[in-house]
C-alpha positions as CSV (number, residue, x, y, z in Angstrom):
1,X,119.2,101.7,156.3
2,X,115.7,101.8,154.6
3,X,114.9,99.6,151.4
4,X,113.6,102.0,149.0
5,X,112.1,99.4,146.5
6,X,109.0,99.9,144.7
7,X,106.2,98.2,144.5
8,X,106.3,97.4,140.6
9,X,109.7,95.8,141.3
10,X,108.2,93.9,144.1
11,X,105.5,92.5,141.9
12,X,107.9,91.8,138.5
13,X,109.9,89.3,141.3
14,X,107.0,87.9,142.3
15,X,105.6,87.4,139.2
16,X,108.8,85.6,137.6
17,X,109.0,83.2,140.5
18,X,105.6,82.3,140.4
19,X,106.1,81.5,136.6
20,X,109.3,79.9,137.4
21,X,106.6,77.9,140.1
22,X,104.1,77.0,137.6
23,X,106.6,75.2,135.3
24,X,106.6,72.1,137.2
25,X,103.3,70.3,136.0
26,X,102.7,69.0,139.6
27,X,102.1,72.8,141.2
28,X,98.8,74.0,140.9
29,X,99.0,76.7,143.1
30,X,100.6,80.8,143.2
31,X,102.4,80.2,146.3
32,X,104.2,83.9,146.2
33,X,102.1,86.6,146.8
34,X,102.8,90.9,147.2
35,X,100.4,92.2,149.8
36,X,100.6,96.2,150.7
37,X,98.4,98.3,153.0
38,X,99.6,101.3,150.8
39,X,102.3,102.2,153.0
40,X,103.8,99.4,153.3
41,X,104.4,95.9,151.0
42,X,105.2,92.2,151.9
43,X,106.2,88.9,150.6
44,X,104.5,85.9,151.5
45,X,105.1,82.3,150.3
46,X,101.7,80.0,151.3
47,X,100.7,83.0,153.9
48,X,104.5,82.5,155.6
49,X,105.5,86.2,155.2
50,X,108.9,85.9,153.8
51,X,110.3,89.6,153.5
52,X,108.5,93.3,154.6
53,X,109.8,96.7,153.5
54,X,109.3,98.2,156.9
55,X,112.2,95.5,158.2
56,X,114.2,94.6,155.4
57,X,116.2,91.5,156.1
58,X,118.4,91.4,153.3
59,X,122.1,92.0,153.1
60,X,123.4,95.4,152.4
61,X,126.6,96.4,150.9
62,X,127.5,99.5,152.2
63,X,130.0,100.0,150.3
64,X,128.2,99.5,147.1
65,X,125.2,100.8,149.3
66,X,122.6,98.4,147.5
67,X,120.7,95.7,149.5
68,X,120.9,91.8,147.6
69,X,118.6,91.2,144.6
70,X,115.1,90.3,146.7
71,X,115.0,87.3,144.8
72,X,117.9,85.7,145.7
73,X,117.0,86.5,149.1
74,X,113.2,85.0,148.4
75,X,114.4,81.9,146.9
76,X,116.7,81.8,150.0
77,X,114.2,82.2,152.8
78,X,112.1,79.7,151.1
79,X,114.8,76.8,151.3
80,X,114.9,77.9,155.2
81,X,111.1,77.6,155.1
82,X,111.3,73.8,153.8
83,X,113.8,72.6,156.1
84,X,111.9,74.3,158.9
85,X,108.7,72.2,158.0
86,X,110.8,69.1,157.0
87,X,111.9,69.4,160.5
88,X,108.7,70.0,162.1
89,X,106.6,67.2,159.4
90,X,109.6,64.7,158.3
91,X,109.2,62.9,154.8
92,X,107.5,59.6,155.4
93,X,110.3,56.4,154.7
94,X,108.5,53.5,152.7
């Protein structure tokens, strides 16, 4: 099944979570980013790419035949990111 979402709604997700991002005084940095090559598009999160259209990862419903809303499945992948670096650079005890 091919994703068929466009690039405007790509970038209106991206956008909201990087405004959701900002909101925390201590984040001085856009960590989302949309890149495209024109045929393609991508999700990153601090150059990790996170979801591409060309291999959609998300969950479809074939019954509804809708794929899950990509930010839910953004948010998602970036808790997987953390604990993969928490596990790779654990927090420091006191």
């Amino acid at each position: 099944m091919s994703s068929q979402i466009k690039l405007e709604e790509v970038v209106a997700v991206v956008e909201r979570l990087n405004d959701e991002w900002w909101e925390e005084p201590r984040r001085k940095m856009i960590p989302f980013n949309v890149m495209t090559d024109g045929t393609s598009m991508a999700v990153t999160f601090l150059d990790a790419r996170l979801w591409c259209d060309e291999d959609d990862a998300r969950s479809y419903n074939e019954e509804k035949d809708e794929y899950e809303p990509l930010d839910a499945f953004l948010r998602r992948e970036v808790q997987v990111l953390g604990v993969l670096i928490l596990e790779v650079f654990p927090l420091a005890q006191p």
